[in-house]
C-alpha positions in Angstrom: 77.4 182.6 62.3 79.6 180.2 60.2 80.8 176.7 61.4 83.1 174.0 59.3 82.2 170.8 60.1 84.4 167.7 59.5 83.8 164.2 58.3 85.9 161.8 59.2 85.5 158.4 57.7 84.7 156.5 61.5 86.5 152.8 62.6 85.1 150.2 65.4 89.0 150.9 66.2 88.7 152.9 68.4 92.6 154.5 68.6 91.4 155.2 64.8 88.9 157.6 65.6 90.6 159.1 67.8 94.1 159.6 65.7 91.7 160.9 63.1 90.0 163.9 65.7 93.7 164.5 67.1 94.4 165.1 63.2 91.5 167.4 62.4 92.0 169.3 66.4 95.6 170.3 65.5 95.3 171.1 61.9 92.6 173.4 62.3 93.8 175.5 65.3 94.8 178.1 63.2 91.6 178.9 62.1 90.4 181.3 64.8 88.3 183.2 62.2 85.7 180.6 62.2 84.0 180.4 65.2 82.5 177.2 64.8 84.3 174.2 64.1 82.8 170.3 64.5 84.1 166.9 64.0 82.1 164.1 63.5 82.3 160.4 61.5 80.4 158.7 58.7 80.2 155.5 59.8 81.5 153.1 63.0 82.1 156.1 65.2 80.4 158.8 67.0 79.4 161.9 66.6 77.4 160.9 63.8 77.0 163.3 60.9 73.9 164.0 61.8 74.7 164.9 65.7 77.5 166.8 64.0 75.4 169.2 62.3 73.1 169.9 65.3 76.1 170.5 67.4 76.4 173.4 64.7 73.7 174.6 64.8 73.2 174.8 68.5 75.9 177.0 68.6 74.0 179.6 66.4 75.7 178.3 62.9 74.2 179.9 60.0 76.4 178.6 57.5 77.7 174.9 57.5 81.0 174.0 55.3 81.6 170.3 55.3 84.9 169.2 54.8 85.2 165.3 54.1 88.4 163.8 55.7 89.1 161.2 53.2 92.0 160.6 51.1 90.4 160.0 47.8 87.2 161.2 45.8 85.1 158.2 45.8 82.2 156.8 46.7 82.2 158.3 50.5 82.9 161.7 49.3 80.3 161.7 45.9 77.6 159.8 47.1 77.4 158.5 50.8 78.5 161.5 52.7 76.3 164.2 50.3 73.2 161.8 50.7 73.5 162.1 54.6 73.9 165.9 54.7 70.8 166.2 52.4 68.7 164.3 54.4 70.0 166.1 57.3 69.7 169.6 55.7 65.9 169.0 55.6 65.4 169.7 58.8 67.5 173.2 59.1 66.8 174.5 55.4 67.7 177.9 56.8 70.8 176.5 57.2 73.5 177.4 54.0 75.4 174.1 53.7 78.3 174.0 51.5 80.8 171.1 50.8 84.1 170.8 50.1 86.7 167.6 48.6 89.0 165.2 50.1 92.9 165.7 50.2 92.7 164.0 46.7 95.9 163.9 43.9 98.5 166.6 46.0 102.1 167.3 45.6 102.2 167.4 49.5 101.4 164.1 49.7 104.5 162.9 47.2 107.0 163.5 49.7 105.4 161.9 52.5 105.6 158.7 50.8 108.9 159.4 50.3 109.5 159.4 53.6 107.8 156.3 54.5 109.8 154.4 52.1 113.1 155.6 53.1 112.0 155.5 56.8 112.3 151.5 56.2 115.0 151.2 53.7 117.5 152.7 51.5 115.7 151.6 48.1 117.9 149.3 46.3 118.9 149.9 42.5 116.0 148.7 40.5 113.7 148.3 43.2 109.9 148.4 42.7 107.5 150.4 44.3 103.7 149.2 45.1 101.4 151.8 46.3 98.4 149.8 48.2 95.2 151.9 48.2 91.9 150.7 50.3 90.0 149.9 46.8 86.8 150.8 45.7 84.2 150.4 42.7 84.2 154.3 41.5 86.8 154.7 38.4 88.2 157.5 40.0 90.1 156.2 42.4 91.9 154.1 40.1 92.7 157.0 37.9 93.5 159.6 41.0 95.9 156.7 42.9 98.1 155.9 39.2 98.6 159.9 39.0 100.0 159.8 42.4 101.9 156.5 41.4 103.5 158.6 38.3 104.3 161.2 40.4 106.1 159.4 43.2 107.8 157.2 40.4 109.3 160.8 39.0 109.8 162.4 42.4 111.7 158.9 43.6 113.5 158.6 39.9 112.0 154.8 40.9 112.1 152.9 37.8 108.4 151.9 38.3 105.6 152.1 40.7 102.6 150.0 40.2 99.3 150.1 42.3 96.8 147.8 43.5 94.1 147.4 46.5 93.1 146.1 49.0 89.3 145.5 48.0 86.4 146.1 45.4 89.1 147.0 42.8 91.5 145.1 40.6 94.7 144.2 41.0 94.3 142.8 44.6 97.2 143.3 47.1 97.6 139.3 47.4 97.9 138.6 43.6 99.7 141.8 42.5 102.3 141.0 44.9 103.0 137.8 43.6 103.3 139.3 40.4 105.9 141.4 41.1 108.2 139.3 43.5 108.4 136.9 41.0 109.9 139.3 38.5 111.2 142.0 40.6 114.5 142.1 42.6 113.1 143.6 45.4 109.4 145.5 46.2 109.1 148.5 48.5 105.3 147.9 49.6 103.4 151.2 50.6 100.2 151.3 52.3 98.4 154.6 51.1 95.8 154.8 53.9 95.2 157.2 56.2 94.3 155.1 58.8 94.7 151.1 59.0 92.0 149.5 61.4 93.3 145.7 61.0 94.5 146.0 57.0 98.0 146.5 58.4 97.8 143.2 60.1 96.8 141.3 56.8 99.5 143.1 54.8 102.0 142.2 57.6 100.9 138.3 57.1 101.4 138.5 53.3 104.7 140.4 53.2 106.0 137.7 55.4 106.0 135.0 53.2 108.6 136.7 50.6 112.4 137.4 51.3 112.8 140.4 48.5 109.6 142.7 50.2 109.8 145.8 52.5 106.5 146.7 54.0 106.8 151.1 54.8 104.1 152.4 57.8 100.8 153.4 56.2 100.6 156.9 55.2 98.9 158.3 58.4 98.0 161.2 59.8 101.1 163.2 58.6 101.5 166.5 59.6 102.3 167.8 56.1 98.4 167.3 55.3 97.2 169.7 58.2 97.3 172.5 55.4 95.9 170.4 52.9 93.3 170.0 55.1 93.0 173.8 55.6 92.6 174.7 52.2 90.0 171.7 51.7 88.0 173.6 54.7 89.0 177.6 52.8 87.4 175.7 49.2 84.0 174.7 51.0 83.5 177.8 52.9 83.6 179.4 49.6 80.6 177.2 48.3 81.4 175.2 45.3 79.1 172.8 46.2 76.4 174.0 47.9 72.7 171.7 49.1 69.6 172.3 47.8 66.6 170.7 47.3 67.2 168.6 45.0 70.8 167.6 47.0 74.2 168.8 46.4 74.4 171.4 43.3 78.1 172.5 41.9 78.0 176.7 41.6 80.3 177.9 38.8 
């Protein structure tokens, strides 16, 4: 019996977690053909992945597709999430696991953003955008948040869009900020997270201190990513990713 299982990132918010399993209950109630589905959390929250998996399996699952609910491939999706499931999968090796990828660079998500910006403002001629991701050490997200910068920038005819984060990457929030209001004539400020914990609050301090700066609401839960998150679940069921022994192996 197949199952797809979900893996939300997790928050000690607690409205977080649940925003995030309201997301994932909605989005996949169109998928009556899979018998089985499952959410759990990486971290901060419960069910844990683990739990998650024997929830499957309990139900008679003999196939597992894992769907990570994260906006961007990094470190979460490549290392932290695949090493759980592999330690996991020891103990049901009958079991087929497969695994899927995050929302990641989409043309969905372009218009969204659009929306959040003009949801706040009318852009002004000339105005700058900055597109605020979470941060983290893997290269990729870097690269995969400046493609969706360009995009936006094109889809927005914005004259530029520049990027920065909020931790473990450079340029941080605070400083590129300061950069830009001091050269900009005004800076449309777009959180790209899915969910905020207490970032939001932080952002909301900084953007106070400068006349010229228009915070937008955080990216969210959108319901223009439910099918994005449909197809995510569609590309793990069909096993390009697949565990092993020797952890998660890519199948051409």
């Amino acid at each position: 019996m197949e199952a797809v299982l979900f893996v939300c990132h997790g928050s000690r918010v607690k409205k977080a977690c649940e925003q995030a399993k309201s997301f994932v209950e909605t989005s996949i109630a169109s998928m009556g053909h899979v018998p089985i589905k499952e959410i759990c959390f990486l971290e901060l929250a419960e069910p844990s992945i683990e739990q998650g998996v024997a929830a499957c399996v309990r139900q008679g699952a003999t196939s597992i597709a894992v769907v990570p609910v994260l906006l961007l491939t990094a470190v979460h999706a490549k290392k932290d999430i695949p090493e759980e499931l592999h330690h996991v999968w020891r103990k049901y090796q009958q079991i087929t696991m497969t695994y899927g990828r995050p929302f990641g660079v989409h043309e969905t998500i372009i218009p969204i953003l659009e929306e959040r910006i003009h949801a706040e403002t009318v852009p002004p001629e000339g105005a700058t955008v900055l597109l605020v991701g979470r941060g983290s050490s893997d290269a990729d997200v870097k690269h995969d948040l400046e493609e969706i910068a360009w995009m936006l920038e094109k889809y927005g005819m914005y004259t530029r869009v520049d990027t920065c984060y909020l931790a473990a990457a450079t340029p941080r929030f605070e400083e590129k900020l300061a950069e830009l209001v001091s050269t900009e004539k005004h800076v449309i400020v777009v959180p790209y997270l899915l969910f905020t914990g207490l970032l939001m609050n932080g952002m909301e301090r900084e953007v106070r201190q400068y006349e010229n700066v228009t915070l937008c609401q955080y990216l969210g839960y959108h319901p223009a990513l439910q099918q994005i998150l449909i197809d995510r679940a569609e590309e793990a069921r069909n096993g390009l990713y697949r565990m092993e022994e020797e952890g998660l192996v890519k199948h051409s």
